[in-house]
N, C-alpha and C positions, 0 to 999 in steps of 0.2 A: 822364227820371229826374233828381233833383235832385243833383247835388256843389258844393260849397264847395271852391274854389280856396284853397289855405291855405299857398304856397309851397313847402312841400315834395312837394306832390302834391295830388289830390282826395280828398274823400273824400265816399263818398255817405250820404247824409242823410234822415232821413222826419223829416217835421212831424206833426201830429196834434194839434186840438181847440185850444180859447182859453182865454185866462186866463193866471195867472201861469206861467214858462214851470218845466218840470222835465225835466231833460235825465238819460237813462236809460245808464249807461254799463255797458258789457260786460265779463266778464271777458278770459281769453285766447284764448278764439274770435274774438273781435273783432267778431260779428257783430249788428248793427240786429234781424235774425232773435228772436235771443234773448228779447227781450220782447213776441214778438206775444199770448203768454197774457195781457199784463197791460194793454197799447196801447190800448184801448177804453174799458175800466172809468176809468184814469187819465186819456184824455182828457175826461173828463165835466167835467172842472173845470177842467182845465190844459192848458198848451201843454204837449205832449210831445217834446222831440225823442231820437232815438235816430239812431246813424249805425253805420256799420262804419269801425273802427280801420283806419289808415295800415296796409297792407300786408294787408287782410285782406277777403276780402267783393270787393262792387264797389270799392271807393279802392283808392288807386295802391298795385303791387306794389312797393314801396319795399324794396332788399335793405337790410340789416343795416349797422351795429349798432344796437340801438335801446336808448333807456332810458323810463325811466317817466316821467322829468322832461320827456321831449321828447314823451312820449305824451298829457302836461298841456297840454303847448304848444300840440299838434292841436287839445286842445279847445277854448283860450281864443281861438286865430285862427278855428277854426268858430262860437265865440260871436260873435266880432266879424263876421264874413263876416251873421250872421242876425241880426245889432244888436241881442243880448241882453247888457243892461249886468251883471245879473246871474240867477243862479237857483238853484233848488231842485235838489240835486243826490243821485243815489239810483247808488250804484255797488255793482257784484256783483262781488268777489274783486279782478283787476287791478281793474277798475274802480272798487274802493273804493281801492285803492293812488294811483289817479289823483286820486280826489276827494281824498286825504288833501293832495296837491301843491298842490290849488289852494286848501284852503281855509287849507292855514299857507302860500304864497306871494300868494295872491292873492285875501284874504278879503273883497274888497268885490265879489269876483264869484259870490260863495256867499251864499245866502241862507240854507242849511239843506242839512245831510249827512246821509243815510242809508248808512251802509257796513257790507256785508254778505256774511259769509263772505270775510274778507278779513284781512289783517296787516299788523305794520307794523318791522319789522326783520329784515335777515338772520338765518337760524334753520339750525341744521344738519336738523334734522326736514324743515323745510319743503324743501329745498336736495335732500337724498334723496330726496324724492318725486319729482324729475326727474332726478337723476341716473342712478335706476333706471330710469328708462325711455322717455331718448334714446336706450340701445344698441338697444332695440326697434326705437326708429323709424327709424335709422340703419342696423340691419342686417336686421330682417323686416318695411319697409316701412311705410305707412300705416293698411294696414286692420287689425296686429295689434299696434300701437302705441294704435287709438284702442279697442280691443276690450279691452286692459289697462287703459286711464286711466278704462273706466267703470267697474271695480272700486273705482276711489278715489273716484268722483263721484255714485254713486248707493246709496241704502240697499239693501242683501241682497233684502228681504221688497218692496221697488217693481219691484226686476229681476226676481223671480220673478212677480210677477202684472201688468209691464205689457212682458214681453219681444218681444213683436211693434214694439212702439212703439219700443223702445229699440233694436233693430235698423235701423229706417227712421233713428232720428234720429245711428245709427252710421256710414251708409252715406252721410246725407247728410255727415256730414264726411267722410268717406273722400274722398268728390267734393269738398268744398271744399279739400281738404289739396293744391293744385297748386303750392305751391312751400315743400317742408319746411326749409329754409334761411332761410326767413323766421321760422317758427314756433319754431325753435331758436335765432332770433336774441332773439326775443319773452320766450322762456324764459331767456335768460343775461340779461334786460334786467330780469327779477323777482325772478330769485336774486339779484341784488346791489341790489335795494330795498332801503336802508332809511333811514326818515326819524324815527328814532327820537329825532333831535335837534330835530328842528321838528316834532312832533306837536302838542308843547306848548304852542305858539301858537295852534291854531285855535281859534277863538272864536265860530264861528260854532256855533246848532244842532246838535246831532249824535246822533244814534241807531245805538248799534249793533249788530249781533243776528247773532247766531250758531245752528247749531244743536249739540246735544248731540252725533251723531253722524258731522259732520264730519271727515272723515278727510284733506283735505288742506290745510285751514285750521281746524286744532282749537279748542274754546272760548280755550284756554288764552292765543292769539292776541286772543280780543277781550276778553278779559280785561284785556291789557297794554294794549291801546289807551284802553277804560273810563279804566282810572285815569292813562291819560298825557292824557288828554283831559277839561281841564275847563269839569265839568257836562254831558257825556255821560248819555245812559243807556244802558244795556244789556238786550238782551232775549236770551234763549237758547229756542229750541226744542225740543222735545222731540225731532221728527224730521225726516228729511229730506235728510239728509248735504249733500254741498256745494251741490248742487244745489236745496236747497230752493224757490228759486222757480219751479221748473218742477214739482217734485216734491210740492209743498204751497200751492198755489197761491193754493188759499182765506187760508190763515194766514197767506203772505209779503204779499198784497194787500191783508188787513186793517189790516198793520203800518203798510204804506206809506199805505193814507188815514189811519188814525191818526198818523200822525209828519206829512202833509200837514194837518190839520184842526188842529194841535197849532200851525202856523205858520199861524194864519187871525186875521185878527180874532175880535174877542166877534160880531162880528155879522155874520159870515158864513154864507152860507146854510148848512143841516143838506147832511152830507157826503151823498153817494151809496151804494147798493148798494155793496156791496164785493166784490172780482174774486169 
């Protein structure tokens, strides 16, 4: 199996397909997993890479404290470790928090931002959504800490008609949740994101999209990025809640070859099927 040595630990890593390279970043799961719906379709064109975050997955269980800025760090030493000067970057929730680091610190390693379902300054709203429910995880364990967090992550009417699925994919973090001291390091390293003074420089590309019924990173959030980001656009979904790209698969995969075809030449080949 493949890891990048990055100093502060491993972390493992998947490649996927040729071409310019687009590196797939995760939210707070942390896990490469995350975009196996999407890893095929996107390879058709591009280098894909996807890894599991320092502390999370296979890479090193690294205890706490963590921040976002050092979670940036992971990725530009894993860029360098796979001698990617720069790339196409597509991040969901943290992972949009990440992208947002590198492309106002380190905008010649971004070629183009997708960030989605994500924010970008301390928020008490946002801050509540975990406050409420560390005492869960803290005092009734794992399995009824991740059995409340899909009430905020998935729409009512998907939980009702795909609840078999949503139970396997409960159970697999239950299983992956072996060290909660990490995860609530993860967590106090989000609540105090905010780069609301360097948004404003990123200059790279940037696409960002929301859905309507979002309930743990609401429009309102990519709203405030839109306009601190210029020449952004913005896209808002009708559905899908945080989870949109597992939950709307077809419509998140659409977005993303559109924002990728949108960074092609005039004479690039006609894009792919779409997820």
């Amino acid at each position: 199996m493949p890891f990048a040595d990055i100093g502060t630990g491993r972390l493992y890593y998947e490649t996927h397909g040729d071409g310019e390279p687009l590196v797939l970043v995760t939210g707070l799961g942390g896990l490469a997993a995350f975009w196996a719906p999407h890893v095929d379709a996107f390879a058709r064109r591009h280098r894909v890479i996807v890894y599991d975050h320092r502390g999370t997955g296979q890479s090193t269980p690294t205890p706490g404290p963590y921040t976002v800025d050092g979670m940036a760090d992971d990725l530009v030493a894993l860029m360098d470790v796979l001698g990617i000067a720069s790339a196409h970057l597509c991040g969901h929730s943290t992972g949009g928090a990440i992208g947002q680091i590198l492309g106002a610190r380190h905008p010649a390693r971004v070629r183009s931002l997708l960030l989605a379902a994500t924010w970008g300054r301390r928020d008490p709203y946002f801050r509540r959504c975990f406050d409420a429910r560390l005492p869960i995880l803290t005092g009734l364990g794992a399995e009824t800490y991740v059995r409340v967090t899909s009430l905020l992550l998935y729409p009512p009417d998907w939980i009702s008609r795909n609840y078999g699925r949503m139970l396997e994919m409960e159970a697999a973090a239950v299983a992956g949740l072996t060290n909660p001291e990490i995860l609530m390091a993860r967590i106090a390293a989000i609540c105090d994101f905010d780069p609301s003074a360097e948004v404003g420089s990123i200059r790279a590309p940037t696409r960002i999209v929301t859905a309507r019924d979002d309930m743990t990173t609401p429009p309102f959030f990519a709203e405030e990025l839109h306009a601190a980001i210029r020449g952004s656009t913005l896209t808002v979904v009708d559905w899908g809640g945080h989870m949109f790209p597992l939950t709307a698969p077809a419509v998140f995969g659409g977005l993303v070859h559109d924002w990728l075809a949108a960074q092609a030449p005039a004479t690039a080949a006609p894009a792919q099927p779409r997820t």
